[in-house]
GUNU-416150 format. One record per atom (N, C-alpha, C): residue number from 1; residue in three letters; atom name; x, y, z. Coordinates in Angstrom, 2 decimals, padded with zeros to 5 digits. Example, Ala and Ser with C-alpha at 12.3 -4.5 7.8 and 13.67 -1.06 7.14 Angstrom:
(1,ALA,N,(013.19,-005.69,007.80)) (1,ALA,CA,(012.30,-004.50,007.80)) (1,ALA,C,(013.20,-003.30,007.80)) (2,SER,N,(012.85,-002.25,007.08)) (2,SER,CA,(013.67,-001.06,007.14)) (2,SER,C,(012.90,000.03,007.87)) 
END
This chain:
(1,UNK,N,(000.02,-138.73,048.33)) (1,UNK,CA,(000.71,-139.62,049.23)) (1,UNK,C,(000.22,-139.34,050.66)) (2,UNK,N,(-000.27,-140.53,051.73)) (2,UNK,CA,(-000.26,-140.35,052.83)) (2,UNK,C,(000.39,-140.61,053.70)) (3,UNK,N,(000.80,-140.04,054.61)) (3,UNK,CA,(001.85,-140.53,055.66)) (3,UNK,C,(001.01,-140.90,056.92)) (4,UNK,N,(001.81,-141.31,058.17)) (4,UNK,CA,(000.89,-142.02,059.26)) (4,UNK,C,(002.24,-141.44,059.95)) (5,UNK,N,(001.64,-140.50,061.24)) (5,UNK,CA,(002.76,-140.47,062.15)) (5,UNK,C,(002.44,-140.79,063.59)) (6,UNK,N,(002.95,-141.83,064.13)) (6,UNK,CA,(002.54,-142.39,065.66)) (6,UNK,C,(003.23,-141.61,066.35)) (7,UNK,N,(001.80,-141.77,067.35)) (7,UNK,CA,(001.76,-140.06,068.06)) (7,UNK,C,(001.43,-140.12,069.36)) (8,UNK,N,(001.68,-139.64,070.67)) (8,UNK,CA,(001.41,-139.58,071.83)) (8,UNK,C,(001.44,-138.05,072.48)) (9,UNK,N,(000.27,-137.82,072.05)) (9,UNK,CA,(-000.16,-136.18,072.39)) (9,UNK,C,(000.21,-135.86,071.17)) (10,UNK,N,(000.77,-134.57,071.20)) (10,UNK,CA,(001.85,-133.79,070.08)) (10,UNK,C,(003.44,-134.30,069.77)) (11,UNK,N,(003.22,-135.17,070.23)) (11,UNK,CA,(004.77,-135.67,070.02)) (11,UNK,C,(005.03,-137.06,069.11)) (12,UNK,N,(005.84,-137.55,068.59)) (12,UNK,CA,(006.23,-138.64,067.88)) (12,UNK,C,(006.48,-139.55,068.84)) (13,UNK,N,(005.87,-140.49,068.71)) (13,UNK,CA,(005.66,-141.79,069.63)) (13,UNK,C,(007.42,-142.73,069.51)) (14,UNK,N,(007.66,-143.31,070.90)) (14,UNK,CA,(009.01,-143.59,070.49)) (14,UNK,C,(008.92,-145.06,070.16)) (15,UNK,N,(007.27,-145.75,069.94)) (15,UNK,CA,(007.46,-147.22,069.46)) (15,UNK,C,(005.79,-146.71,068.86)) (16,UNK,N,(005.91,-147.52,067.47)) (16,UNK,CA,(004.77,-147.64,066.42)) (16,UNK,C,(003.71,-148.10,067.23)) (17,UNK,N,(003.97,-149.09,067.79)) (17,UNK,CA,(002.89,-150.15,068.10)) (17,UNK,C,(002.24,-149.69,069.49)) (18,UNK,N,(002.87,-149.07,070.05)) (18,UNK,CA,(002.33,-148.72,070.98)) (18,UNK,C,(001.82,-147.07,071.41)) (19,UNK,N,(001.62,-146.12,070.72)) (19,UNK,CA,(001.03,-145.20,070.30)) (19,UNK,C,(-000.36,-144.89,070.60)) (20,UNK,N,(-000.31,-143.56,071.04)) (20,UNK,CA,(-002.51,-143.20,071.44)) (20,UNK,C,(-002.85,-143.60,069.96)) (21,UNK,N,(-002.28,-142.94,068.56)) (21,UNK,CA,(-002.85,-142.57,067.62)) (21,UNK,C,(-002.15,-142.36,066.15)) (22,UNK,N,(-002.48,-142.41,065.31)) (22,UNK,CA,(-001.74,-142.06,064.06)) (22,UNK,C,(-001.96,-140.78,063.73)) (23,UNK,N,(-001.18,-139.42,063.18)) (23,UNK,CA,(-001.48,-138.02,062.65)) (23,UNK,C,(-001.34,-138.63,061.31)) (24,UNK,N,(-002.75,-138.84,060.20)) (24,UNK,CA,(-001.87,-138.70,059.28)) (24,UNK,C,(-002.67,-137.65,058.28)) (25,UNK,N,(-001.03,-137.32,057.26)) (25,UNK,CA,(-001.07,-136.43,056.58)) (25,UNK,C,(-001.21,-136.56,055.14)) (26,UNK,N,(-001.98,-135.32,054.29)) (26,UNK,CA,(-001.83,-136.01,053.43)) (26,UNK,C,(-000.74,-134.92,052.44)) (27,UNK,N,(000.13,-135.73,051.66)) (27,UNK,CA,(001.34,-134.93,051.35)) (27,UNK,C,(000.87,-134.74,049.57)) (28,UNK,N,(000.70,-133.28,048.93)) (28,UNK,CA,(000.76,-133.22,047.57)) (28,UNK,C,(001.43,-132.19,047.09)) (29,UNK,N,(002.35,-132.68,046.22)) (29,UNK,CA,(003.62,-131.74,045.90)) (29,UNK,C,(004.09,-130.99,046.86)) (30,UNK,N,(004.33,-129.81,047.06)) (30,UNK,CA,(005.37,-128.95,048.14)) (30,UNK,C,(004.13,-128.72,049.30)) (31,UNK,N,(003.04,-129.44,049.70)) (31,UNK,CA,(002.07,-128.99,050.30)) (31,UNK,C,(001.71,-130.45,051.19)) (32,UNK,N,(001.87,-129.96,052.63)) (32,UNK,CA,(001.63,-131.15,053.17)) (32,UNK,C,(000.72,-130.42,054.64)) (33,UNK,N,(-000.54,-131.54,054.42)) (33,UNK,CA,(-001.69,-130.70,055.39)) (33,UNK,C,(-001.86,-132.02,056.37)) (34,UNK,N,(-002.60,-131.83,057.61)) (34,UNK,CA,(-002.43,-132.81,058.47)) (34,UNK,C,(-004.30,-133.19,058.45)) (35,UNK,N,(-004.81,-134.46,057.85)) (35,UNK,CA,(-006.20,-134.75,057.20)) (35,UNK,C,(-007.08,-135.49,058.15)) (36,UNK,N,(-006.55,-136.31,059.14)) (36,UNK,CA,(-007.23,-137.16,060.42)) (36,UNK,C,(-006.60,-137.18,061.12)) (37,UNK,N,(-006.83,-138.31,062.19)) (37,UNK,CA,(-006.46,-139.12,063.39)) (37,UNK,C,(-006.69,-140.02,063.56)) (38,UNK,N,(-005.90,-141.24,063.46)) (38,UNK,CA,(-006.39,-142.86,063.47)) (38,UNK,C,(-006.11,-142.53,065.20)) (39,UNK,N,(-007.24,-143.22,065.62)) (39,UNK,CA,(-006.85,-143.88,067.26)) (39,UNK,C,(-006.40,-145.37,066.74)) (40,UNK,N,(-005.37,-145.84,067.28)) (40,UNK,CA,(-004.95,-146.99,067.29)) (40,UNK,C,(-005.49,-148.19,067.96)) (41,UNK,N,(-005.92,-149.55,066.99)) (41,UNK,CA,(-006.33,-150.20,067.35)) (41,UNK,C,(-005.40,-151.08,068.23)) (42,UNK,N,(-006.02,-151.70,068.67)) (42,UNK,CA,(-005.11,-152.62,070.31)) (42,UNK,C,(-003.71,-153.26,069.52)) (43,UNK,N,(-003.13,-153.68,070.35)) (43,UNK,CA,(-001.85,-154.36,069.65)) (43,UNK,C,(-001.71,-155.50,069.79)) (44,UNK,N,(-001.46,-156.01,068.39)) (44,UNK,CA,(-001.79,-157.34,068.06)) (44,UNK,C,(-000.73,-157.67,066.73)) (45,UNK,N,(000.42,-158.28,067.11)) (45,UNK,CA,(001.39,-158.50,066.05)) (45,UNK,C,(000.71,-158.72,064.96)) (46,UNK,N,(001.23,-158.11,063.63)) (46,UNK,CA,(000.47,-158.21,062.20)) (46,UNK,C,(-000.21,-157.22,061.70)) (47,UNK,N,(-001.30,-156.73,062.51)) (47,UNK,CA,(-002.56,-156.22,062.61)) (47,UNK,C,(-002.54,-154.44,062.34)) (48,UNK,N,(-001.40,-153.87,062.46)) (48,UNK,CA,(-001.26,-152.42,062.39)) (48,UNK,C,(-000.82,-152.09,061.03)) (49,UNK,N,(000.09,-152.99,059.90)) (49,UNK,CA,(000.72,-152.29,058.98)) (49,UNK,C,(-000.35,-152.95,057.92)) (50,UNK,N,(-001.58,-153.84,057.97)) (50,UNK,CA,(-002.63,-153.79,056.94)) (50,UNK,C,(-003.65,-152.82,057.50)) (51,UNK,N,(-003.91,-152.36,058.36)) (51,UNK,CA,(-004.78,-151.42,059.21)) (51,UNK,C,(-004.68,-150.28,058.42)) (52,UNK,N,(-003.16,-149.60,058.40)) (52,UNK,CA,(-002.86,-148.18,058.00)) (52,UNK,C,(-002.76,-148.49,056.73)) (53,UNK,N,(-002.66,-149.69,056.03)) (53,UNK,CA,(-002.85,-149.96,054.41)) (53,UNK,C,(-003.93,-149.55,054.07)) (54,UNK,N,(-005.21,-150.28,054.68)) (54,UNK,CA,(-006.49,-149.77,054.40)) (54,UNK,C,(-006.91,-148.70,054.49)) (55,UNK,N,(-006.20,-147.42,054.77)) (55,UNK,CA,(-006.46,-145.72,055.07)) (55,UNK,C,(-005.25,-145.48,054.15)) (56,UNK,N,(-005.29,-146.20,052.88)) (56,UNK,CA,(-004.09,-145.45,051.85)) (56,UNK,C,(-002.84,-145.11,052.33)) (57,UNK,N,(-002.76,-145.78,053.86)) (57,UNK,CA,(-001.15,-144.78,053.95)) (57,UNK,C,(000.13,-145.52,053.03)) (58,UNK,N,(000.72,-144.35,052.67)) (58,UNK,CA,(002.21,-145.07,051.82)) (58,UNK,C,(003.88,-144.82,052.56)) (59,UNK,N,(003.59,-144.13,054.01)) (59,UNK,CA,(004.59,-143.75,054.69)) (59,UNK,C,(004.45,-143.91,056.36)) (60,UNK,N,(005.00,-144.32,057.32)) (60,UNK,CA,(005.39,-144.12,058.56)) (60,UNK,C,(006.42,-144.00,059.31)) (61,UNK,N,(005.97,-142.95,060.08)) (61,UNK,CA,(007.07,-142.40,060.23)) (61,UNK,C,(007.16,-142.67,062.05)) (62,UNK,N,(007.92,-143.25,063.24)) (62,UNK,CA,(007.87,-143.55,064.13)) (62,UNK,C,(009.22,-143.54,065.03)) (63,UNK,N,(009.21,-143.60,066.05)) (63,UNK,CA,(010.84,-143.39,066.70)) (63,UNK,C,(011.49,-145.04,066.55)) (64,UNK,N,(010.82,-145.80,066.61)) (64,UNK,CA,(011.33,-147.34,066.40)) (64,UNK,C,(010.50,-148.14,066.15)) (65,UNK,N,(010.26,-149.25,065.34)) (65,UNK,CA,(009.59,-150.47,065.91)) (65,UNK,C,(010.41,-151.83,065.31)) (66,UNK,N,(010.40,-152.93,065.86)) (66,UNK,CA,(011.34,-153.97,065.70)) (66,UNK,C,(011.37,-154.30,063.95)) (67,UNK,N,(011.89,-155.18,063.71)) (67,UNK,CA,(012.47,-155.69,062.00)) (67,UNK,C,(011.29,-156.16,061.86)) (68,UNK,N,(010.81,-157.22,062.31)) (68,UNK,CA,(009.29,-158.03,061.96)) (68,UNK,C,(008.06,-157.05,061.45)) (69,UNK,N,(008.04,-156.03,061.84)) (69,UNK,CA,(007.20,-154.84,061.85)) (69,UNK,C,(007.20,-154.19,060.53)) (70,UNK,N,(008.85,-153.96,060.35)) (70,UNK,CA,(009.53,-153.07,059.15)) (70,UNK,C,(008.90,-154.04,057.84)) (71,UNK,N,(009.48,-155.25,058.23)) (71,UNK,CA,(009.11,-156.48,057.10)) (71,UNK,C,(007.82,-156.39,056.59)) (72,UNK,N,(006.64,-156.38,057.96)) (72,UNK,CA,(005.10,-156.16,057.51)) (72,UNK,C,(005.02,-154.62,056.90)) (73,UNK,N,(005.36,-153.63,057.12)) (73,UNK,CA,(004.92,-152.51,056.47)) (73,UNK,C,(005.46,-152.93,054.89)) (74,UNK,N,(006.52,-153.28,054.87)) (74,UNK,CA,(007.17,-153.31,053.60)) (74,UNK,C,(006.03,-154.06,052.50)) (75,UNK,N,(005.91,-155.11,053.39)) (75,UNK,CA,(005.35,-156.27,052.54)) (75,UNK,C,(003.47,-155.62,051.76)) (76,UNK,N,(003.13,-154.68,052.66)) (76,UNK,CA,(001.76,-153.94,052.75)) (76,UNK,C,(002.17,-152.65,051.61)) (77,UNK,N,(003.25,-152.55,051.64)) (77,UNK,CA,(003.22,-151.49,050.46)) (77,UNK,C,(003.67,-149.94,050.85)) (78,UNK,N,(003.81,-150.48,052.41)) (78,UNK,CA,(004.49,-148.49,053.37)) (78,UNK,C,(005.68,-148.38,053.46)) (79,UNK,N,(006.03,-147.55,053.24)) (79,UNK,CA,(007.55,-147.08,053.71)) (79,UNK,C,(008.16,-146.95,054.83)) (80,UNK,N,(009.08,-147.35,055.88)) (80,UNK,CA,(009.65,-147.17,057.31)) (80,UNK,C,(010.28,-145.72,057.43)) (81,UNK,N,(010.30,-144.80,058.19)) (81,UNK,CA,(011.02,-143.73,058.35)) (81,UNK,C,(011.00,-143.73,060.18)) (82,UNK,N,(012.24,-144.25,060.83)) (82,UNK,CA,(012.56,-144.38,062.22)) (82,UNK,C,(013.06,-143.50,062.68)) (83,UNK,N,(013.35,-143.58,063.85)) (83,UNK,CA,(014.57,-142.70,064.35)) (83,UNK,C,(013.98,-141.14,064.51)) (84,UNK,N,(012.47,-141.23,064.47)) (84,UNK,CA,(012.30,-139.27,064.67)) (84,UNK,C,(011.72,-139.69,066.06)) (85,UNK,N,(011.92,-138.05,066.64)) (85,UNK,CA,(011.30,-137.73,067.54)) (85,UNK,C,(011.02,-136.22,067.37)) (86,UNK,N,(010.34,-135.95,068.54)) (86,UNK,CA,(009.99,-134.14,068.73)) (86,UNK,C,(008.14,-134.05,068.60)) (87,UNK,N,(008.05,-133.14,067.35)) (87,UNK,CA,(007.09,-132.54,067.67)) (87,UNK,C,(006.15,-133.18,066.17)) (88,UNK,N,(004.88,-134.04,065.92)) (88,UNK,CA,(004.57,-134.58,064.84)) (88,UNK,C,(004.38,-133.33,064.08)) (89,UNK,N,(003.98,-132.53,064.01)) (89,UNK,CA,(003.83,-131.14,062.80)) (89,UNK,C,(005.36,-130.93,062.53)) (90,UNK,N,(006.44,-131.03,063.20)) (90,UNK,CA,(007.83,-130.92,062.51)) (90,UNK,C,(008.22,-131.93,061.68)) (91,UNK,N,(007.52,-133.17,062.25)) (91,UNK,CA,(008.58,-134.74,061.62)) (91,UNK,C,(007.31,-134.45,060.38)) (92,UNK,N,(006.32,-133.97,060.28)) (92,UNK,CA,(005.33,-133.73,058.75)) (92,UNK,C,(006.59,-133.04,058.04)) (93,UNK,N,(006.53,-131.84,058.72)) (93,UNK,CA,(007.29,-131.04,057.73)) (93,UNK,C,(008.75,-131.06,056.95)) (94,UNK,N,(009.29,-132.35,057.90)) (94,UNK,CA,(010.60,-132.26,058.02)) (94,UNK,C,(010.41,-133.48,056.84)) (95,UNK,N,(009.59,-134.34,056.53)) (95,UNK,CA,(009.17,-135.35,056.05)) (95,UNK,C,(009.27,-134.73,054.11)) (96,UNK,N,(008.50,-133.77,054.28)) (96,UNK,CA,(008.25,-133.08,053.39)) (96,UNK,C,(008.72,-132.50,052.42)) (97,UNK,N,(010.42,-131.75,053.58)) (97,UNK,CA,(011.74,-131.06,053.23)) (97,UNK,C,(012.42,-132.25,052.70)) (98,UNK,N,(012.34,-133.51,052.97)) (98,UNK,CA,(013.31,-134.32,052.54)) (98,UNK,C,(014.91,-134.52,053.48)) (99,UNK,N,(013.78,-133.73,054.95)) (99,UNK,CA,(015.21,-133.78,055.92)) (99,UNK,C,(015.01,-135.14,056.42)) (100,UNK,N,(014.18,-136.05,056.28)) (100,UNK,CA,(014.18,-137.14,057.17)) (100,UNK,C,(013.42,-138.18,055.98)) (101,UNK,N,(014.39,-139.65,055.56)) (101,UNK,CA,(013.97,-140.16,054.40)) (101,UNK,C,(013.99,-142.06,055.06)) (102,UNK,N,(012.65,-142.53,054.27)) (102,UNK,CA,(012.87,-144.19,054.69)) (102,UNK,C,(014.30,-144.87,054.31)) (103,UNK,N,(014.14,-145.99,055.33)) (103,UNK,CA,(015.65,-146.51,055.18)) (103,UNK,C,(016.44,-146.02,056.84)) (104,UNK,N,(016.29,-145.12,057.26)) (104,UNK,CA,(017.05,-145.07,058.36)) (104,UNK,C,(016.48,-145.10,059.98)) (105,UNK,N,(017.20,-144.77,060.97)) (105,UNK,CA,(016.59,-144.69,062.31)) (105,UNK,C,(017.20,-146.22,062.64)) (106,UNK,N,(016.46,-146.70,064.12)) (106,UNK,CA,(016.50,-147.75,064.91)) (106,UNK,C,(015.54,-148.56,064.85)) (107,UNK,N,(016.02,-150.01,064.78)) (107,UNK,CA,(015.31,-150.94,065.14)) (107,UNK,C,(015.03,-151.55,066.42)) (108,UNK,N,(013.87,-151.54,066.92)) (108,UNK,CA,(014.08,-151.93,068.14)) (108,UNK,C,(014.09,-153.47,068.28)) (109,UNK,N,(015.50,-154.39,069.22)) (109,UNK,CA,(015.28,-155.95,069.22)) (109,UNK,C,(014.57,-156.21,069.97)) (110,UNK,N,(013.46,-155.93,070.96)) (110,UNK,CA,(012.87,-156.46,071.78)) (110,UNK,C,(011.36,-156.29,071.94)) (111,UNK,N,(010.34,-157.12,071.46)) (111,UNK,CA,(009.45,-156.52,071.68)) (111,UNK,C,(008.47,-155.86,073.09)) (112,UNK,N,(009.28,-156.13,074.07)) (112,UNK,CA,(008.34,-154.94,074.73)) (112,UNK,C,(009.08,-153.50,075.27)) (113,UNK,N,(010.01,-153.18,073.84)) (113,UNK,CA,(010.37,-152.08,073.91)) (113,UNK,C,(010.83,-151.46,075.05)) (114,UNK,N,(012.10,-151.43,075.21)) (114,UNK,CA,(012.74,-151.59,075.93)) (114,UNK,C,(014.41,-150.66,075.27)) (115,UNK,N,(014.48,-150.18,074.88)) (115,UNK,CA,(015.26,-149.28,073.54)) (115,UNK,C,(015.12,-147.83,074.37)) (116,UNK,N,(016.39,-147.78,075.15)) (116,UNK,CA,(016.48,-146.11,075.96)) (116,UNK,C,(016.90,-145.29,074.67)) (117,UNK,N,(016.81,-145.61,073.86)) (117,UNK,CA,(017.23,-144.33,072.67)) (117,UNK,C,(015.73,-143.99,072.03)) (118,UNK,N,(014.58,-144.64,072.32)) (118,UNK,CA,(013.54,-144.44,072.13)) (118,UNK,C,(012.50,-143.64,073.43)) (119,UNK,N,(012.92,-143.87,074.10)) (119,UNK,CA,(012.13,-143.52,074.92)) (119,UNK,C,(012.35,-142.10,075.67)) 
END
């Protein structure tokens, strides 16, 4: 399984779409190692959740990004996991532990992000 965590420096990005980069990891059984770095291509509604399809990812993990977004990952075959922040080697690990599972976090309504619980 691969995960994709949007990332700004060492930290969990507080909107998907707008992110330096993706950490992603690749997760097998109790063992989860961190395998590249997508630099993120420009932002362009649509265009990010077949992007990280095409690099096998099956998980992302991000501080928010709006419903339309959630809908496209879904529809591509990834999983949503919102609502993290901190440090991306924790939200891996924490990913891992089963402390942090898709289905929850914030949606953000606005797209130019604008969500003080994200930022």
């Amino acid at each position: 399984m691969k995960v994709a965590i949007a990332r700004d420096g060492l930290q969990v990005s507080g909107h998907f779409g707008h992110c330096e980069a993706y950490a992603i990891y690749q997760k097998d059984g109790s063992v989860i190692g961190h395998v590249e770095d997508l630099k993120s291509p420009a932002h362009e509604p649509g265009k990010l959740p077949p992007f990280l399809a095409s690099h096998g990812v099956n998980v992302i993990i991000a501080g928010g990004m709006g419903q339309r977004a959630v809908d496209l990952f879904h529809e591509n075959g990834i999983d949503v996991i919102l609502g993290v922040s901190g440090a991306v080697d924790k939200a891996a690990q924490d990913f891992l532990f089963g402390r942090i599972q898709p289905g929850g976090g914030s949606i953000c309504s606005e797209h130019q992000h604008q969500c003080a619980e994200h930022e």
